[in-house]
PyMOL Python script that loads the backbone (N, CA, C, O; Angstrom):
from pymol import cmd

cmd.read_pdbstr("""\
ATOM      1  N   UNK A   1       6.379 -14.445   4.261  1.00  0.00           N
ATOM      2  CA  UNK A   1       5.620 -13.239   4.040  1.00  0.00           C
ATOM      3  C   UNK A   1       6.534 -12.081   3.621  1.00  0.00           C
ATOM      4  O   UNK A   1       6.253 -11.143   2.874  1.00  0.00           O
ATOM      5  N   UNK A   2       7.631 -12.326   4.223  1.00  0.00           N
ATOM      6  CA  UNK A   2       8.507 -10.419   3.632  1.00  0.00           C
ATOM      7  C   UNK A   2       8.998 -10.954   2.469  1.00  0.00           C
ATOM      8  O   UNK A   2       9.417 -10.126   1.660  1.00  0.00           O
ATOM      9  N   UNK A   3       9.065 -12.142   2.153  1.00  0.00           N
ATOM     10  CA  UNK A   3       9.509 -12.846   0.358  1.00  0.00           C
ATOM     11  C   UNK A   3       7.828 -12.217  -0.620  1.00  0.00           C
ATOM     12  O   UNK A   3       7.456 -12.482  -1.763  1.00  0.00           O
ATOM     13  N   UNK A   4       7.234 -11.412   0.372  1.00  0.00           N
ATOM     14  CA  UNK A   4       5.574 -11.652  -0.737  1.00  0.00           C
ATOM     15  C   UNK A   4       6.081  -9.963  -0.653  1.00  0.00           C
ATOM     16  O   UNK A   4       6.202  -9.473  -1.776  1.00  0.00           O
ATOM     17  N   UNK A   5       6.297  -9.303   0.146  1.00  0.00           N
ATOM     18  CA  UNK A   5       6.466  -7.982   0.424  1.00  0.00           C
ATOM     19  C   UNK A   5       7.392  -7.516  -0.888  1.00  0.00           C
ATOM     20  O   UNK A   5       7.058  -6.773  -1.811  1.00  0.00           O
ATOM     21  N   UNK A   6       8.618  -8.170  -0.675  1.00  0.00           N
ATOM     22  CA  UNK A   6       9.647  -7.880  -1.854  1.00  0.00           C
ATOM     23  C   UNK A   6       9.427  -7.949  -3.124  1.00  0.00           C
ATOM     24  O   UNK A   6       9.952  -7.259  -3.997  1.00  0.00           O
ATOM     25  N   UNK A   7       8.507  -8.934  -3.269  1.00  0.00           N
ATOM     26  CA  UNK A   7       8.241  -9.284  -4.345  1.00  0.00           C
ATOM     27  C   UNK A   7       7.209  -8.164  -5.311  1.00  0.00           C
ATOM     28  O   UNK A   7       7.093  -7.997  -6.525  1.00  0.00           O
ATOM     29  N   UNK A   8       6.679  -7.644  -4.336  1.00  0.00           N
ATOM     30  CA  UNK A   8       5.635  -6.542  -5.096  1.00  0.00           C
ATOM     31  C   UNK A   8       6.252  -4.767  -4.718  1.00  0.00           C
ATOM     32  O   UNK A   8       5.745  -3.648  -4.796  1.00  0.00           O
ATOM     33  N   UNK A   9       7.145  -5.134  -4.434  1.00  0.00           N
ATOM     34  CA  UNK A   9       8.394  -3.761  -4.852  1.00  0.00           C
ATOM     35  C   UNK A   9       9.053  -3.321  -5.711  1.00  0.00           C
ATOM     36  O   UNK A   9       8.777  -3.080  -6.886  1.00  0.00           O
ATOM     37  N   UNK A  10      10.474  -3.131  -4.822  1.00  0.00           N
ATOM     38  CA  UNK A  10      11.702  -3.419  -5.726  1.00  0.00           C
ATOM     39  C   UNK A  10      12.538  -4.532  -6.676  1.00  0.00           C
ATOM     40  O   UNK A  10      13.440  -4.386  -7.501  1.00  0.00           O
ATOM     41  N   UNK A  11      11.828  -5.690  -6.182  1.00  0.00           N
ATOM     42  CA  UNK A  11      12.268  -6.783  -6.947  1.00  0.00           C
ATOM     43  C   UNK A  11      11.183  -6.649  -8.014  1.00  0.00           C
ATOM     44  O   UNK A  11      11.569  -7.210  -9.040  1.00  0.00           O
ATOM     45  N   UNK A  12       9.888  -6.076  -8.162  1.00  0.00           N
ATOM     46  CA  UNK A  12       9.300  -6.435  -9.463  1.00  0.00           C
ATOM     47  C   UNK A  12       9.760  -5.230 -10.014  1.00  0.00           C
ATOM     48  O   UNK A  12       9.911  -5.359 -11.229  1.00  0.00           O
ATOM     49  N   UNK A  13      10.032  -4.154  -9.620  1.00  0.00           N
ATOM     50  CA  UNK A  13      10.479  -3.128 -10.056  1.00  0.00           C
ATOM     51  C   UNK A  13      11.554  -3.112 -10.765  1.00  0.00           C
ATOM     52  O   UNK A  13      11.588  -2.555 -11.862  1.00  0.00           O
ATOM     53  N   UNK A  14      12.526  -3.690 -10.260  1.00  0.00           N
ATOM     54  CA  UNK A  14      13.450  -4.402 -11.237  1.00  0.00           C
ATOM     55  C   UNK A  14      13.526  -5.274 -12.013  1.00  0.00           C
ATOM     56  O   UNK A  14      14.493  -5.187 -12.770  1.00  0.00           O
ATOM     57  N   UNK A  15      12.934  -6.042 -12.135  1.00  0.00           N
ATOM     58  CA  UNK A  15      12.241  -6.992 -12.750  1.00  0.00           C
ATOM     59  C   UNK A  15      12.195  -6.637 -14.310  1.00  0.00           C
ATOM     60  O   UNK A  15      12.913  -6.909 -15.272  1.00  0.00           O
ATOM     61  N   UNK A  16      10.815  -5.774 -14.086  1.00  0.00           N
ATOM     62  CA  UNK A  16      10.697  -4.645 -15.546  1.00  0.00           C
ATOM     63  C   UNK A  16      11.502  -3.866 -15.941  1.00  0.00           C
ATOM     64  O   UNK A  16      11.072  -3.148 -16.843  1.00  0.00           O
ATOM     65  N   UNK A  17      12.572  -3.685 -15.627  1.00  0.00           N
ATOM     66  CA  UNK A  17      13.573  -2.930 -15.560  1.00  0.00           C
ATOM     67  C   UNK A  17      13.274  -1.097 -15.265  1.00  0.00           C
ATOM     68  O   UNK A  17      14.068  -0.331 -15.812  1.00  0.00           O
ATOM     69  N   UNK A  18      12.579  -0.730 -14.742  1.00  0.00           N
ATOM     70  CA  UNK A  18      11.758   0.311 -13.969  1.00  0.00           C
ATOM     71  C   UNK A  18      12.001   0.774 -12.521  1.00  0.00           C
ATOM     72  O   UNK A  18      11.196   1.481 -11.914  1.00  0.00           O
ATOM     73  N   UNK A  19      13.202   0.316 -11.988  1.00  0.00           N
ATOM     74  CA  UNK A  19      13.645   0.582 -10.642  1.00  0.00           C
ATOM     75  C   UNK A  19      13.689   1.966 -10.818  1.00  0.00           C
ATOM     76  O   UNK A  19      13.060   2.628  -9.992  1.00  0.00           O
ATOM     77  N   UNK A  20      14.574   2.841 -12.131  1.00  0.00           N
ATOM     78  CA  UNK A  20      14.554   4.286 -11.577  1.00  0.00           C
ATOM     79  C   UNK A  20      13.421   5.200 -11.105  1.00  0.00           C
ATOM     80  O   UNK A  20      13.365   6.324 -10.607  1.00  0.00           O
ATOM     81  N   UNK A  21      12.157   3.849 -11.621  1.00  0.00           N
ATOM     82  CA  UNK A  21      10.603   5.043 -11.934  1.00  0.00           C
ATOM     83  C   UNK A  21       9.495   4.219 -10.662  1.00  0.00           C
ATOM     84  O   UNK A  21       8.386   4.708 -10.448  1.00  0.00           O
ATOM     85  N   UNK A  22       9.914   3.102  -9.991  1.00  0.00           N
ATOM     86  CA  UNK A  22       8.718   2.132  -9.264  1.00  0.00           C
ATOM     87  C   UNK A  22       9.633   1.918  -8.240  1.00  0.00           C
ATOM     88  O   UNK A  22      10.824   2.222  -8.189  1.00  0.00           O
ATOM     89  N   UNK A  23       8.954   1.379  -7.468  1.00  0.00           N
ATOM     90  CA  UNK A  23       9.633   0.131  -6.484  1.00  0.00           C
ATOM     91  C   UNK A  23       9.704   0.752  -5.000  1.00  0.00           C
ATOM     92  O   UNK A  23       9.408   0.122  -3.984  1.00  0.00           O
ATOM     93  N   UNK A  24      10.057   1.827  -5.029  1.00  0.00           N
ATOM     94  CA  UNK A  24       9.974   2.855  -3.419  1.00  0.00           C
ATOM     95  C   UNK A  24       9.344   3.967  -3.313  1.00  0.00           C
ATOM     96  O   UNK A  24       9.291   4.855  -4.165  1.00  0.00           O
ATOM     97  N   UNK A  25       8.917   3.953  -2.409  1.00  0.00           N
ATOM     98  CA  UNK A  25       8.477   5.618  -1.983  1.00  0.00           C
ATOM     99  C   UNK A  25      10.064   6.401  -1.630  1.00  0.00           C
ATOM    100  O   UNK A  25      10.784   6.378  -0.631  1.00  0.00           O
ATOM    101  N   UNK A  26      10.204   7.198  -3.219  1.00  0.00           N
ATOM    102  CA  UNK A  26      10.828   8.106  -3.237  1.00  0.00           C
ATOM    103  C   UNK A  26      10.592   9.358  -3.900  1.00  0.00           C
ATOM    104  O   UNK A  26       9.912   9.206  -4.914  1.00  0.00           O
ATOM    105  N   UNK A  27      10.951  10.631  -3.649  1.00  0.00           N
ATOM    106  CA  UNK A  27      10.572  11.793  -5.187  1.00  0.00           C
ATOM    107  C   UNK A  27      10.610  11.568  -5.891  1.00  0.00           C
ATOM    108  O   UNK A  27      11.196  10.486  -5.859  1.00  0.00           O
ATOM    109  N   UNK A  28      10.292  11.880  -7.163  1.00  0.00           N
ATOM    110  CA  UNK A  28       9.893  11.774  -8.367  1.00  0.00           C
ATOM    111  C   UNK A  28       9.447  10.769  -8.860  1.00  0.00           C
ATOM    112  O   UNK A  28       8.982  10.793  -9.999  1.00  0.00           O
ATOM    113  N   UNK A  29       9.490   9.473  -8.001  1.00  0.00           N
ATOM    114  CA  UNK A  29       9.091   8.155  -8.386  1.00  0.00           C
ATOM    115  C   UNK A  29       7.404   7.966  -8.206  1.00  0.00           C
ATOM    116  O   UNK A  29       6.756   8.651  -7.415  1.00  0.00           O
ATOM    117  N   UNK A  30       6.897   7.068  -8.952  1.00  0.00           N
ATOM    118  CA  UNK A  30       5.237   6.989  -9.375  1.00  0.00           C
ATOM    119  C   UNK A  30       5.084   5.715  -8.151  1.00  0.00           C
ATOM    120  O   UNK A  30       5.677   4.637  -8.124  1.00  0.00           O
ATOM    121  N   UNK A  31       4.214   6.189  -7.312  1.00  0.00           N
ATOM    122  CA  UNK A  31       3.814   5.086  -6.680  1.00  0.00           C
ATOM    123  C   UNK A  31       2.080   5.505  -6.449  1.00  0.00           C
ATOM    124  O   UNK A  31       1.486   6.559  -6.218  1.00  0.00           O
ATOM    125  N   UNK A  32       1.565   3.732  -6.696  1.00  0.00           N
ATOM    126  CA  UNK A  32       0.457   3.958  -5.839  1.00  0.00           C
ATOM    127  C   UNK A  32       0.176   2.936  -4.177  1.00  0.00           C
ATOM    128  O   UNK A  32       0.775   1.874  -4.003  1.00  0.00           O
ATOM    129  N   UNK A  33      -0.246   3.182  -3.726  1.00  0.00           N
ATOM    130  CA  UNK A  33      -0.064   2.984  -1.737  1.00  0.00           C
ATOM    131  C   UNK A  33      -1.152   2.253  -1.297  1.00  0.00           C
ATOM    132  O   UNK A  33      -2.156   2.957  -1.188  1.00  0.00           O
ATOM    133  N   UNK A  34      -1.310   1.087  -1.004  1.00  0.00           N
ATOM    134  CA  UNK A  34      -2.159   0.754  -0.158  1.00  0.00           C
ATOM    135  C   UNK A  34      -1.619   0.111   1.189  1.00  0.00           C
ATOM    136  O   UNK A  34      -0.925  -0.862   1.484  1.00  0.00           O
ATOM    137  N   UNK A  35      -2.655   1.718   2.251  1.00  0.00           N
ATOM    138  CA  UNK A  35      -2.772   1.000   3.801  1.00  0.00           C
ATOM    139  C   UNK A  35      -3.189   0.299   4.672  1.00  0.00           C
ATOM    140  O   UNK A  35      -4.365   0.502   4.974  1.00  0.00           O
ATOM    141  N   UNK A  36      -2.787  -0.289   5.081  1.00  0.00           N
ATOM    142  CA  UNK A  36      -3.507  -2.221   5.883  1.00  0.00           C
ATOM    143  C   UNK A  36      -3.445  -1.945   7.183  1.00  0.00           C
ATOM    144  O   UNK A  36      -2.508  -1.842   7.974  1.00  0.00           O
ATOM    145  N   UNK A  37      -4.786  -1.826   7.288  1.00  0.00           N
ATOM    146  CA  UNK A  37      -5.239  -2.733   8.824  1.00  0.00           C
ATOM    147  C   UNK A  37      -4.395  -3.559   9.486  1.00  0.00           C
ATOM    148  O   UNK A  37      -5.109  -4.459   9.930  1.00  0.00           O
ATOM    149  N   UNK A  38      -3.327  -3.742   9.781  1.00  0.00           N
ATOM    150  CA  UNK A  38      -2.491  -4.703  10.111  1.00  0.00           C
ATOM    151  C   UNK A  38      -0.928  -5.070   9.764  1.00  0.00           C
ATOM    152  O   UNK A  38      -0.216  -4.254   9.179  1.00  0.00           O
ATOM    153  N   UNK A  39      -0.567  -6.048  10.070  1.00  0.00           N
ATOM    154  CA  UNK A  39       1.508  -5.795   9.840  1.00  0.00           C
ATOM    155  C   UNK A  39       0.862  -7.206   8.583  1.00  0.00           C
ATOM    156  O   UNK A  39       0.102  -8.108   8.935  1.00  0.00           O
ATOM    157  N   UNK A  40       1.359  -7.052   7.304  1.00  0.00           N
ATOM    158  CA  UNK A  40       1.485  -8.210   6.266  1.00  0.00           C
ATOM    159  C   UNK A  40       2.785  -9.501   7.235  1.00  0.00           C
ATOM    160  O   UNK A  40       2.636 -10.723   7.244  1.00  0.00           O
ATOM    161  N   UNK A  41       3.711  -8.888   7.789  1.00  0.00           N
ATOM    162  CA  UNK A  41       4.522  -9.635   8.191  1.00  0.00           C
ATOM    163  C   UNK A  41       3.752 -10.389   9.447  1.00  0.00           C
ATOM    164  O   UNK A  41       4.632 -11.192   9.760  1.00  0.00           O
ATOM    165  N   UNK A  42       2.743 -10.614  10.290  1.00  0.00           N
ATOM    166  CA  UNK A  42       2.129 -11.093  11.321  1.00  0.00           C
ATOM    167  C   UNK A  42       1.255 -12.110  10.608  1.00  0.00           C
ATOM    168  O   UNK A  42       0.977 -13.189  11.132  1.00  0.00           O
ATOM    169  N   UNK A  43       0.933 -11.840   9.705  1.00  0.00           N
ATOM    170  CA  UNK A  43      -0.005 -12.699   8.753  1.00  0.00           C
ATOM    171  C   UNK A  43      -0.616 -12.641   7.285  1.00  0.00           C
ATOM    172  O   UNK A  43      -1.090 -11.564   6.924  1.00  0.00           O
ATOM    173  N   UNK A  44      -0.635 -13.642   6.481  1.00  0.00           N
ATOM    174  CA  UNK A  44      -1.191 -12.646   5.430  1.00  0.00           C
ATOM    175  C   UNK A  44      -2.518 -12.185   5.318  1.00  0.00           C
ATOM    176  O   UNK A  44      -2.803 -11.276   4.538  1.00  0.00           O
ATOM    177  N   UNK A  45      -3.498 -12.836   6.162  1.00  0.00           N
ATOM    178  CA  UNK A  45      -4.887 -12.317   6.095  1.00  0.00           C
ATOM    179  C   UNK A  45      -4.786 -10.833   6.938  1.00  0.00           C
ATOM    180  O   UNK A  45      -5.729 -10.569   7.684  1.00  0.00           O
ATOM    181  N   UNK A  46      -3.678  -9.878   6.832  1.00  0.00           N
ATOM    182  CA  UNK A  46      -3.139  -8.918   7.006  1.00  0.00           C
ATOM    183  C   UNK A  46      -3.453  -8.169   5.661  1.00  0.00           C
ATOM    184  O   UNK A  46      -3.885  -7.017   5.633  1.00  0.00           O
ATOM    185  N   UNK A  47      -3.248  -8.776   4.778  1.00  0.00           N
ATOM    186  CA  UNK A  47      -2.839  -8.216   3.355  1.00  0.00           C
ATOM    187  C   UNK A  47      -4.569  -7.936   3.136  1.00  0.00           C
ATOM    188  O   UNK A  47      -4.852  -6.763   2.893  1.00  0.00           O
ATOM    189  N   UNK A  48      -5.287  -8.546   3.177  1.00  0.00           N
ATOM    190  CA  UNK A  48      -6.747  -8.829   2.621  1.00  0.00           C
ATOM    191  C   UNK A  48      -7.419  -7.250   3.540  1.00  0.00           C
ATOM    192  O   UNK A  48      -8.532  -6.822   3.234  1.00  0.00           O
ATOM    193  N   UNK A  49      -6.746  -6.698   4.403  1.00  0.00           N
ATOM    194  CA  UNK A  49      -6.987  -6.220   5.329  1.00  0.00           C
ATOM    195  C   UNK A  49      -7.133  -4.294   4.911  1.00  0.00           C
ATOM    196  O   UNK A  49      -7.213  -3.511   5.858  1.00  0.00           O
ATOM    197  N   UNK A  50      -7.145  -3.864   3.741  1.00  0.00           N
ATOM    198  CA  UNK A  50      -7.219  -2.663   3.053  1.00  0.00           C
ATOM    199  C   UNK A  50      -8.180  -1.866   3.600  1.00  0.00           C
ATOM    200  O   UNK A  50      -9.406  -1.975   3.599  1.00  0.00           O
ATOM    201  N   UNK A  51      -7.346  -0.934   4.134  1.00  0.00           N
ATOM    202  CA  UNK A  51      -7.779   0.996   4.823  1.00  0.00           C
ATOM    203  C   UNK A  51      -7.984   1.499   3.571  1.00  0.00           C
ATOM    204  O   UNK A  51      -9.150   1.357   3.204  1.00  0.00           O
ATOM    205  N   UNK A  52      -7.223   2.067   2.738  1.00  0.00           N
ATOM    206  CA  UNK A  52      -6.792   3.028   1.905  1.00  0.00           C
ATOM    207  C   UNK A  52      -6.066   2.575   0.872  1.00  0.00           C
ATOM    208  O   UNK A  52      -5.243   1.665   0.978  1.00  0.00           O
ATOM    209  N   UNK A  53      -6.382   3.302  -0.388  1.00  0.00           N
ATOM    210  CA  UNK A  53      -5.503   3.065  -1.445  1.00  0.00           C
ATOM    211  C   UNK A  53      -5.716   4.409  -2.693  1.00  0.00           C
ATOM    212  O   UNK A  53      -6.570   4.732  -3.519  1.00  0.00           O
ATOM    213  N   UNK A  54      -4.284   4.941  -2.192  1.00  0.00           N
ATOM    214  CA  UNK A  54      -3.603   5.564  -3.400  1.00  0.00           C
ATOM    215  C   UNK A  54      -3.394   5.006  -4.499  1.00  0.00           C
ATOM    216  O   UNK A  54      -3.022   3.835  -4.576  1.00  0.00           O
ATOM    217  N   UNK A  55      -3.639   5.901  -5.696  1.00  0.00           N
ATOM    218  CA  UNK A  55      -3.312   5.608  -6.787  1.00  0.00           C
ATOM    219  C   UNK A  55      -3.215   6.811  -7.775  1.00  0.00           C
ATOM    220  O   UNK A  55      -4.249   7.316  -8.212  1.00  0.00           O
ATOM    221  N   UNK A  56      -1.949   7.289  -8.142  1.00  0.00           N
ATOM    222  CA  UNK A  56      -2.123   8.171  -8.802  1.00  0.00           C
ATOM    223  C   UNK A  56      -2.183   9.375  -7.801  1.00  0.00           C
ATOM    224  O   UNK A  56      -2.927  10.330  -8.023  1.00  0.00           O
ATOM    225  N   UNK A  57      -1.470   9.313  -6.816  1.00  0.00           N
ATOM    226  CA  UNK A  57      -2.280  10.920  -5.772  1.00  0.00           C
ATOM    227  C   UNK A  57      -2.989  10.792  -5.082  1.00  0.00           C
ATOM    228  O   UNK A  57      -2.881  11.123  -3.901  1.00  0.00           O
ATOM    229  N   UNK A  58      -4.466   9.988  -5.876  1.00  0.00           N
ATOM    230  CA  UNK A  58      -5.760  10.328  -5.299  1.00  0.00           C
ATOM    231  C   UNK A  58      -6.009   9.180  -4.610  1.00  0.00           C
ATOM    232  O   UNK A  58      -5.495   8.097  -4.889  1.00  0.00           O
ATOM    233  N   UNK A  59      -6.901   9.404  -3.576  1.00  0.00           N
ATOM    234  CA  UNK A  59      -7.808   8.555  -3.204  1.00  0.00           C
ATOM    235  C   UNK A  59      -8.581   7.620  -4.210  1.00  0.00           C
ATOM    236  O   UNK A  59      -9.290   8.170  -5.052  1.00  0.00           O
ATOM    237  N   UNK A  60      -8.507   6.436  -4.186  1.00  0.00           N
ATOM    238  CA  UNK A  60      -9.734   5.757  -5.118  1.00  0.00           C
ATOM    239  C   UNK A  60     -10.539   4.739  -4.088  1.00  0.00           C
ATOM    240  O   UNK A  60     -11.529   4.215  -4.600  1.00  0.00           O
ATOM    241  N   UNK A  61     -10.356   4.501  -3.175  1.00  0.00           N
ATOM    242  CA  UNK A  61     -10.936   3.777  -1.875  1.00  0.00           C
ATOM    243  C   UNK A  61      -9.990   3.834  -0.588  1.00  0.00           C
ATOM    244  O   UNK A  61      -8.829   3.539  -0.302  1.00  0.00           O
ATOM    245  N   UNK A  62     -11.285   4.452   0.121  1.00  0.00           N
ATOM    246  CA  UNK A  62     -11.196   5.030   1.625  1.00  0.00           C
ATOM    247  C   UNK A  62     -12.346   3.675   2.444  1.00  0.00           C
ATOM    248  O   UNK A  62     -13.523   3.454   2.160  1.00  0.00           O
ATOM    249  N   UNK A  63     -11.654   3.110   3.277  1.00  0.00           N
ATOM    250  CA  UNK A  63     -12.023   2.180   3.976  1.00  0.00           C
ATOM    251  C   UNK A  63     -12.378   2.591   5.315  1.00  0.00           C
ATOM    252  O   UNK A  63     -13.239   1.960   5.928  1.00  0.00           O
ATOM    253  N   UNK A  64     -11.762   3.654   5.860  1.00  0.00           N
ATOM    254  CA  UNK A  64     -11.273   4.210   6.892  1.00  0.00           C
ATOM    255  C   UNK A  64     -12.727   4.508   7.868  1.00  0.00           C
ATOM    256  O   UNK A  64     -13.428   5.463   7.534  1.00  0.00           O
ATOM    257  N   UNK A  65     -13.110   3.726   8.977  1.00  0.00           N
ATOM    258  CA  UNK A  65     -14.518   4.527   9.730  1.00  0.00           C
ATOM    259  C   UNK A  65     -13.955   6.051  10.185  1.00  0.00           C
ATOM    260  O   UNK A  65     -12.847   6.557  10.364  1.00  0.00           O
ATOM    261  N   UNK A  66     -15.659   6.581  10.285  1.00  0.00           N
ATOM    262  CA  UNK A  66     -15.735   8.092  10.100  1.00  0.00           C
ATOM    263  C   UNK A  66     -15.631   7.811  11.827  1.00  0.00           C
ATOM    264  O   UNK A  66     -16.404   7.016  12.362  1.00  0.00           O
ATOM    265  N   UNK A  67     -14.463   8.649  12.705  1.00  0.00           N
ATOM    266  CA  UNK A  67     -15.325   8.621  14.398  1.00  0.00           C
ATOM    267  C   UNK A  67     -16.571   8.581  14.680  1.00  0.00           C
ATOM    268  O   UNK A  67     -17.455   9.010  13.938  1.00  0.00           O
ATOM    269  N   UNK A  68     -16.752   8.039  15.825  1.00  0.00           N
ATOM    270  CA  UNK A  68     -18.221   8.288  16.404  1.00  0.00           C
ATOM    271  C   UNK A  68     -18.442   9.321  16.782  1.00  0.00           C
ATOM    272  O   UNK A  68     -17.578   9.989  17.348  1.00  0.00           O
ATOM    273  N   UNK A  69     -20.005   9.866  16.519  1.00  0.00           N
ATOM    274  CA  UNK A  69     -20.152  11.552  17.338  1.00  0.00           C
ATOM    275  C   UNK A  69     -21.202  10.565  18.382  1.00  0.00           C
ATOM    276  O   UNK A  69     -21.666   9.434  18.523  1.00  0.00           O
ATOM    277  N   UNK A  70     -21.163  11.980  18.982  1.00  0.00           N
ATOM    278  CA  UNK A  70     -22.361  11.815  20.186  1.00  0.00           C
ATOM    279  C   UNK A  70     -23.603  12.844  19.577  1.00  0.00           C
ATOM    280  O   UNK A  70     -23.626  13.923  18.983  1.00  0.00           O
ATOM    281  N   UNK A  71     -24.754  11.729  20.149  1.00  0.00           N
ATOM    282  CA  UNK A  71     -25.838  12.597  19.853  1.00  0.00           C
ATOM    283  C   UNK A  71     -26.794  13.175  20.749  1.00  0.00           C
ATOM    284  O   UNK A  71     -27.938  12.863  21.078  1.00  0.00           O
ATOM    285  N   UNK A  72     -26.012  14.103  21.055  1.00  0.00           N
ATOM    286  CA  UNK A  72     -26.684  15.001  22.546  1.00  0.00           C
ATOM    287  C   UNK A  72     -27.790  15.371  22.627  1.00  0.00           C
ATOM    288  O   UNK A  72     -28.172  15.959  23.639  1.00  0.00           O
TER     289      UNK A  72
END
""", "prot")
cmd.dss("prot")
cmd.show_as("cartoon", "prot")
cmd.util.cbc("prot")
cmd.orient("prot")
């Protein structure tokens, strides 16, 4: 599983030869982010497991439940 992790980083990032512009969350670098429900390294039906995803800045899918209210 951290061979699947790498692989959709810095190693593809380099890959394309695009390491100065992809591959990490760093300044000036273009990333888009998706957050998981879970560790990818515990399993991969971890991965299938999508909160959130950046792209570009923005939000393009919010997975995330709204809290519960009470209805007094």
């Amino acid at each position: 599983m951290q061979d699947i992790v790498k692989l959709m980083g810095p190693n593809s990032a380099s890959y394309i030869e695009m390491s100065d512009q992809l591959g990490t969350i760093e300044q000036g670098k273009l990333a888009d982010i998706v957050l998981l429900d879970g560790n990818p390294l515990d399993g991969y039906w971890n991965m299938l497991r999508t909160r959130v995803v950046f792209k570009g800045g923005v939000i393009v899918s919010d997975q995330r439940q709204a809290p519960a209210t009470s209805s007094k």
